[in-house]
N, C-alpha and C positions, 0 to 999 in steps of 0.2 A: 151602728156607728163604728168606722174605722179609728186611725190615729186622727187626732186635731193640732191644726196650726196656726196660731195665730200671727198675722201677715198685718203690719202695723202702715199707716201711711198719717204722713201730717198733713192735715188742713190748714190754711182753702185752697193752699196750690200743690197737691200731692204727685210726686215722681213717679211718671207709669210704670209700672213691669213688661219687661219683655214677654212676647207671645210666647216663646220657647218656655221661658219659667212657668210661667200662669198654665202650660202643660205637663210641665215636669207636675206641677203642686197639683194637679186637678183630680189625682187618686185620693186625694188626703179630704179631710173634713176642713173646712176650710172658717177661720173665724176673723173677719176683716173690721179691724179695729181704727176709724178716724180719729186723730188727735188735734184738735183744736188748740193752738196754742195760742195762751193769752199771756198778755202784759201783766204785773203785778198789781197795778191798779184797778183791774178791768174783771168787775166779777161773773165768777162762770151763766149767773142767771140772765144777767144783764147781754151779754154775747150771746147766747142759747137765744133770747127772746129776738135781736137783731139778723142771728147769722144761719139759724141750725137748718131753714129751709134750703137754702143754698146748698149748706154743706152733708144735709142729708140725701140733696140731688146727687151730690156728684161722689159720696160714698156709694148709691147705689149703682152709680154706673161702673162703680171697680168691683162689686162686688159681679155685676153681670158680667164681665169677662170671666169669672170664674165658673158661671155656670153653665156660658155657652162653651164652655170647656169640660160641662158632667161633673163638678164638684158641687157636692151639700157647701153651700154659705149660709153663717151668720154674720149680720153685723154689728157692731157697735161705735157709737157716737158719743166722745168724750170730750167737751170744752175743759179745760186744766191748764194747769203749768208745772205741771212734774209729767213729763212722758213718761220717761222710764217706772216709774213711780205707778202710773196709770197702765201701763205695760201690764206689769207684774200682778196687779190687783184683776186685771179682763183674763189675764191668762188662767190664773186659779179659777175665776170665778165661770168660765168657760170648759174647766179642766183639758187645757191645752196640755199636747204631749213635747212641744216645742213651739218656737217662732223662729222668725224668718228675719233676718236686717238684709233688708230687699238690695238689691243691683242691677244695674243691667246685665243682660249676657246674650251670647248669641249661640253660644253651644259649650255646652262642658264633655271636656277632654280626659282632665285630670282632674281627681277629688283630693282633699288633703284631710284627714280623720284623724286633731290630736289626742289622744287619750290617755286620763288619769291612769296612775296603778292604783285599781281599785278593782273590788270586783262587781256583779250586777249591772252590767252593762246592756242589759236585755231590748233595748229598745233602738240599738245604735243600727244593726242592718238594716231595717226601715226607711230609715230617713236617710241613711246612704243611696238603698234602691231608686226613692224617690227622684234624687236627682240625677240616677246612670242614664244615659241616651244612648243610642245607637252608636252614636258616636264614643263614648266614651269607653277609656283600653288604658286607665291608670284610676288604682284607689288606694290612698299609699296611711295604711295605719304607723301613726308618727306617737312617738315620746320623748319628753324630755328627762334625761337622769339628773338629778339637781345632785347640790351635795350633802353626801352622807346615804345615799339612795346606790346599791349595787346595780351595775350596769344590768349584770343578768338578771337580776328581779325584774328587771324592764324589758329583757327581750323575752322573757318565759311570760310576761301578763302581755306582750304584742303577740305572741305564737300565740297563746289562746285565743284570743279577739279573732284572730285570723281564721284561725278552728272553725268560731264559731259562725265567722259569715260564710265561710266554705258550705257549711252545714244548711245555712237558710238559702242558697244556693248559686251562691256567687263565682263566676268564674277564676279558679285556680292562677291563671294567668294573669287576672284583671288586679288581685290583689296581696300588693307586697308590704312590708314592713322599715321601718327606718327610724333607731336609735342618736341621736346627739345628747354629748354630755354639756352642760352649760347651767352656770348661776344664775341667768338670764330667763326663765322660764317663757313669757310673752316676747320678750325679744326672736328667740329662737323661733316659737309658731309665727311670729308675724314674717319673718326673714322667709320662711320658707314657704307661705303662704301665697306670696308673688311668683310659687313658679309654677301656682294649680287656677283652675276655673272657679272653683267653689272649694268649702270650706263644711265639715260637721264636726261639729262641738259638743262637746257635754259643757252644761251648765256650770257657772264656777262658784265656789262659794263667795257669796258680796260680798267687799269692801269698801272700805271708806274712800279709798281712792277712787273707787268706780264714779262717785259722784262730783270728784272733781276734772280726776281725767278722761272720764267714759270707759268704758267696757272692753275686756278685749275683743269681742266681738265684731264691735262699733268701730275698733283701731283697725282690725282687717278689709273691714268693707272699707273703710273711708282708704286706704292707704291701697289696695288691690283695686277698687274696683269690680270686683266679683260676690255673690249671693253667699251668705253666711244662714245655716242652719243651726243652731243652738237649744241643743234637746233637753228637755229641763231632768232634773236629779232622778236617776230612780237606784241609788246608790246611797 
């Protein structure tokens, strides 16, 4: 088993992936999680017993574009009303190495890779490779220095990160580095996220605002339009 992803779609009317993606993802183990959203009235037994035929049709048909693509699929089929919520429990329980907040696209150019100062980052080249194409000749490892945080503490933890995709063996040319100072932390990744193809994230630690205002994650796909990878903690 390589790394896993869990690639999430709501039901019954789930937003296709592009062909390009679904080939970018198709090295990866692949775990395709339906969410059935229901109304607060309407219990999950009661939808299960009306809807889950339908909606296990047509979960299998997303998960067959991943295999006519050479990706191991699992799937799973969850009636709820907390996605995210439902998110988070398939992914442990799958031991997924990240997810996906899906997009369209039609080819990535430019990657945009915000990273914590932290260290154990071990898992970031991966799922960078995963989505380089042919096409793609910019991977730009970004930080934000908040305040009270020395700027150089940030360019000496992006010069490592850089090191170390150098190392798993990334081209020299393909990947540069890019410090802003700013109070604004998700302000600043999302500003500068409208001027890449795609997006790889380390996971953030939850907040209580996530559940009001959604994710940053969720802020960049809705506001870009481009595929968001979100690798879960290994820090």
């Amino acid at each position: 088993m390589g790394a896993t992803i869990l690639v999430p779609f709501e039901l019954p009317d789930p937003e296709p992936l592009s062909p390009v993606l679904i080939e970018d993802l198709s090295s990866l183990d692949i775990v395709v999680l339906g969410h059935y959203g229901l109304p607060e009235q309407t219990p999950p037994t009661a939808a299960r017993s009306q809807f889950e035929e339908g909606a296990r049709e047509t979960l299998e048909g997303l998960a067959a574009e991943f295999e006519e693509a050479g990706a191991q699929v699992t799937t799973r089929l969850v009636f709820g009303r907390d996605r995210r919520k439902t998110m988070d429990r398939i992914a442990i329980e799958e031991d997924c190495d990240a997810e996906l907040d899906p997009a369209p696209t039609d080819g990535i150019e430019r990657i945009l890779v915000p990273l914590p100062n932290v260290t154990g980052l071990s898992r970031l080249p991966e799922f960078v490779r995963v989505l380089c194409e042919e096409s793609t000749r910019e991977v730009t490892l970004f930080h934000v220095a908040e305040a009270g945080e020395r700027v150089a503490d940030g360019e000496e933890m992006l010069r490592a990160a850089r090191e170390e995709m150098l190392r798993e063996g990334f081209d020299p040319a393909e990947v540069d580095t890019l410090i802003v100072e700013g109070d604004e932390h998700d302000d600043e990744i999302l500003r500068m996220a409208e001027e890449y193809d795609a997006v790889v994230m380390y996971q953030a630690e939850p907040a209580l605002s996530d559940r009001i205002l959604g994710t940053l994650p969720d802020a960049i796909a809705t506001r870009t339009g481009d595929p968001v990878i979100v690798v879960r903690r290994d820090y």
